[in-house]
C-alpha positions in Angstrom: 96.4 -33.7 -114.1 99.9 -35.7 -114.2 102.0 -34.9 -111.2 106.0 -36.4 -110.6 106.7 -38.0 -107.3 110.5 -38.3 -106.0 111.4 -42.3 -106.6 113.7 -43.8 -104.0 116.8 -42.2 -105.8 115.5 -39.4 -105.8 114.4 -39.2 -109.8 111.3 -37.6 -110.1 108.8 -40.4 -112.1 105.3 -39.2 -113.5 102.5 -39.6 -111.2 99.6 -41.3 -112.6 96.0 -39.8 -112.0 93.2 -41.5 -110.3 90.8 -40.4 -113.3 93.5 -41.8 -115.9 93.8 -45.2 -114.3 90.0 -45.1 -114.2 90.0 -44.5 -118.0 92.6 -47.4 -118.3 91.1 -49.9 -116.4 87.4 -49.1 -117.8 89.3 -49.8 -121.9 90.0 -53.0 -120.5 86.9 -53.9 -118.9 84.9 -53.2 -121.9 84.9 -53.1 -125.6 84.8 -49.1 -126.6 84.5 -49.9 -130.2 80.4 -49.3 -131.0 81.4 -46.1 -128.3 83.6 -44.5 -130.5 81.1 -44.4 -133.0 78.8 -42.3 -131.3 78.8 -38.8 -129.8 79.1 -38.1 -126.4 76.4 -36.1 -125.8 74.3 -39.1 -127.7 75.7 -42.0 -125.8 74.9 -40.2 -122.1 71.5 -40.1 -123.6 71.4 -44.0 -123.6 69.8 -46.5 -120.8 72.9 -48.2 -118.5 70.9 -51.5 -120.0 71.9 -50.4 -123.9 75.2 -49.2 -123.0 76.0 -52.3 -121.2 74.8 -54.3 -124.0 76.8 -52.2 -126.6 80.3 -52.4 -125.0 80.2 -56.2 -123.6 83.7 -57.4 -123.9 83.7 -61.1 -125.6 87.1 -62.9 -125.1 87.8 -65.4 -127.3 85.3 -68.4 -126.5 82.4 -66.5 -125.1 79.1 -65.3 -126.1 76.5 -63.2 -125.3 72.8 -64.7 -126.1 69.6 -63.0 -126.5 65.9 -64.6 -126.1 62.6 -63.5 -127.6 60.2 -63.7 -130.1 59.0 -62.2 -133.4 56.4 -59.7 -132.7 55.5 -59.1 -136.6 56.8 -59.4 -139.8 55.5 -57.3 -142.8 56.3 -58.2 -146.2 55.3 -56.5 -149.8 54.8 -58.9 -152.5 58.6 -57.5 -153.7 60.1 -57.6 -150.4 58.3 -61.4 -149.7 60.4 -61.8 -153.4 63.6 -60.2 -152.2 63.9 -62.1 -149.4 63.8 -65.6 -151.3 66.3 -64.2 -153.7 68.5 -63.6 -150.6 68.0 -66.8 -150.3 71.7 -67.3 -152.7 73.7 -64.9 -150.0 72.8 -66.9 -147.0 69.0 -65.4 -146.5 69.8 -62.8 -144.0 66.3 -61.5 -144.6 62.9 -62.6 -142.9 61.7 -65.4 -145.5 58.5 -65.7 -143.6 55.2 -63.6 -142.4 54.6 -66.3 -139.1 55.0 -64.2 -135.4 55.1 -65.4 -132.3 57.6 -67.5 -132.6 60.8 -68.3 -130.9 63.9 -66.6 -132.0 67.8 -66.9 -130.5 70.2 -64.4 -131.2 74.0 -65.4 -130.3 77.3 -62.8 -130.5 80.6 -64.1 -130.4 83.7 -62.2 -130.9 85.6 -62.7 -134.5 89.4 -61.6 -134.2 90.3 -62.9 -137.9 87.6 -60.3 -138.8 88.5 -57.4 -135.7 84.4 -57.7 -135.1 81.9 -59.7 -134.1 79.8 -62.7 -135.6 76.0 -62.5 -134.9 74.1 -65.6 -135.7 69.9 -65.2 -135.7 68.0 -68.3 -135.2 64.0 -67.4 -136.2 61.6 -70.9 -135.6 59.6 -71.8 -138.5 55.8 -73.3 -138.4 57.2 -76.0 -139.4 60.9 -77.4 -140.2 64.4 -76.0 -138.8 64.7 -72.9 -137.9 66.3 -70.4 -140.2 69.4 -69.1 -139.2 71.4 -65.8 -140.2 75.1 -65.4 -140.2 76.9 -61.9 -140.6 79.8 -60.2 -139.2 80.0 -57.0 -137.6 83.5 -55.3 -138.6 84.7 -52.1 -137.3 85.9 -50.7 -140.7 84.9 -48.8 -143.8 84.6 -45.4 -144.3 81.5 -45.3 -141.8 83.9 -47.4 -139.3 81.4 -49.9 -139.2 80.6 -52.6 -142.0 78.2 -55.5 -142.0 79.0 -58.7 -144.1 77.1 -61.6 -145.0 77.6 -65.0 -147.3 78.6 -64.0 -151.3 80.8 -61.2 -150.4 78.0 -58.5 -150.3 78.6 -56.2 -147.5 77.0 -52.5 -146.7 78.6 -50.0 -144.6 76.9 -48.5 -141.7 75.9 -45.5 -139.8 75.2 -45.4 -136.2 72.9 -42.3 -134.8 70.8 -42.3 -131.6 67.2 -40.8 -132.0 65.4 -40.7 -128.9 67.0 -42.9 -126.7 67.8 -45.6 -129.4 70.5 -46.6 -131.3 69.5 -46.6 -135.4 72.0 -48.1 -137.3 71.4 -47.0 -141.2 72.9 -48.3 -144.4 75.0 -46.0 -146.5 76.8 -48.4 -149.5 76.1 -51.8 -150.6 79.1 -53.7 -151.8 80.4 -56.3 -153.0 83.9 -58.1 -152.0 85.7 -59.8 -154.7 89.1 -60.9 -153.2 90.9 -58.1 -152.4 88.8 -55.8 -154.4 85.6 -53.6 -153.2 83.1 -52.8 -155.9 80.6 -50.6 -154.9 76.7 -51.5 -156.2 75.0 -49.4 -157.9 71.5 -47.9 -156.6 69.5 -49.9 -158.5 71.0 -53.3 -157.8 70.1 -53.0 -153.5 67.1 -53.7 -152.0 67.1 -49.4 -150.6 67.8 -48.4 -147.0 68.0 -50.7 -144.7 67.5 -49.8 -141.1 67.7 -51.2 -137.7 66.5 -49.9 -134.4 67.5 -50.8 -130.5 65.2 -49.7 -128.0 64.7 -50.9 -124.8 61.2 -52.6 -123.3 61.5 -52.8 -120.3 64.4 -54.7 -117.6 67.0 -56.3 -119.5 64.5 -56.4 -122.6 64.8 -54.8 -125.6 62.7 -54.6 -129.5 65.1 -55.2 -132.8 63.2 -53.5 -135.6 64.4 -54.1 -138.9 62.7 -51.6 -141.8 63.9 -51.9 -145.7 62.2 -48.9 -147.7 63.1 -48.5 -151.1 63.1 -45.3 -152.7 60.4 -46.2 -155.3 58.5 -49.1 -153.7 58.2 -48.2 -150.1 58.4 -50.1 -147.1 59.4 -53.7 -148.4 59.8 -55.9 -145.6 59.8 -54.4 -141.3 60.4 -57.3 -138.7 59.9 -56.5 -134.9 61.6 -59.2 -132.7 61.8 -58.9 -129.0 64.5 -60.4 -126.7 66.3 -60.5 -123.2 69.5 -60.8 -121.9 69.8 -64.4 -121.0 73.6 -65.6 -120.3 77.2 -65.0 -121.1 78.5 -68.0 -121.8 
């Protein structure tokens, strides 16, 4: 509670809590923007390790970098054929089955865009690696958006089902200068989903599912990574 103190000259001047300064000085330590996304009772029920991960402040020239691996990538004939049509948007899906291999994950902070920019690096059998670009904005109706090459976008939803945070697409769209046109159903891929869930210390599984409502499961890609360095 706010209390006045007696100033020199004898004007009373607020008093300022030991919990509020705590508040204040925690806003600046970290970034609360994925935390106001999510219930209370839901982000308590979170490992320090995710919760760490998930309001990691980036200042302008920093990063935070992730290290793993594929685990397994499962692709339909259509999904395999989705993802190569992708291909004209930047190919921000899996365009390979191959596992095992060495994958790079790197966050920076994108002020221009008030989110963040997450580039995906995923080794190849053979060649360069492919590498994903999209940006993380904290806007939308869902207060969350992710962007890729081409103007197509989706809004997101953030739950947390035992433990991990599921991020779940609600709307495709596409961004045509300052205009948003909204795809219909049958020109998206179906629901896309993403789950966080820890492994073990300082490790954690990505697991990226697209189902469609008439085909199924098209294409799900475990990786696995660890907290390496902010840089």
């Amino acid at each position: 509670m706010a209390m006045t103190v007696q100033s020199a000259t004898g004007e009373a001047t607020p008093h300022i809590g030991k919990d509020t300064v705590g508040r204040a000085r925690e806003a600046d330590l970290l970034d609360l923007r994925f935390r106001s996304l999510i219930a209370d009772e839901d982000w308590n029920s979170l490992s320090p390790a995710i919760r760490r991960r998930f309001t990691k402040r980036l200042h302008p020239g920093t990063s935070a970098v992730y290290v793993g691996s594929v685990v397994e990538t499962r692709m339909s004939r259509l999904g395999w054929a989705l993802a190569q049509v992708a291909r004209i948007v930047g190919a921000p899906l899996p365009t390979s089955r191959a596992a095992g291999l060495a994958s790079i994950v790197s966050v920076t902070e994108d002020r221009a865009g008030d989110g963040q920019v997450w580039t995906r690096l995923y080794a190849r059998p053979a060649g360069f690696p492919q590498t994903i670009n999209s940006a993380k904005r904290f806007a939308g109706p869902t207060g969350l958006e992710e962007h890729v090459a081409g103007g197509l976008g989706m809004s997101l939803d953030i739950t947390v089902i035992e433990g991990r945070p599921v991020f779940e697409s609600r709307r495709y769209f596409l961004r045509l200068l300052r205009w948003r046109v909204p795809l219909p159903g049958f020109l998206t891929p179906g629901a896309l989903t993403v789950t966080h869930g820890e492994t073990g210390a300082n490790r954690f599984a990505f697991t990226l599912t697209i189902r469609h409502p008439w085909f199924g499961t098209l294409i799900r890609q475990e990786a696995e990574f660890r907290d390496v360095v902010d840089a």
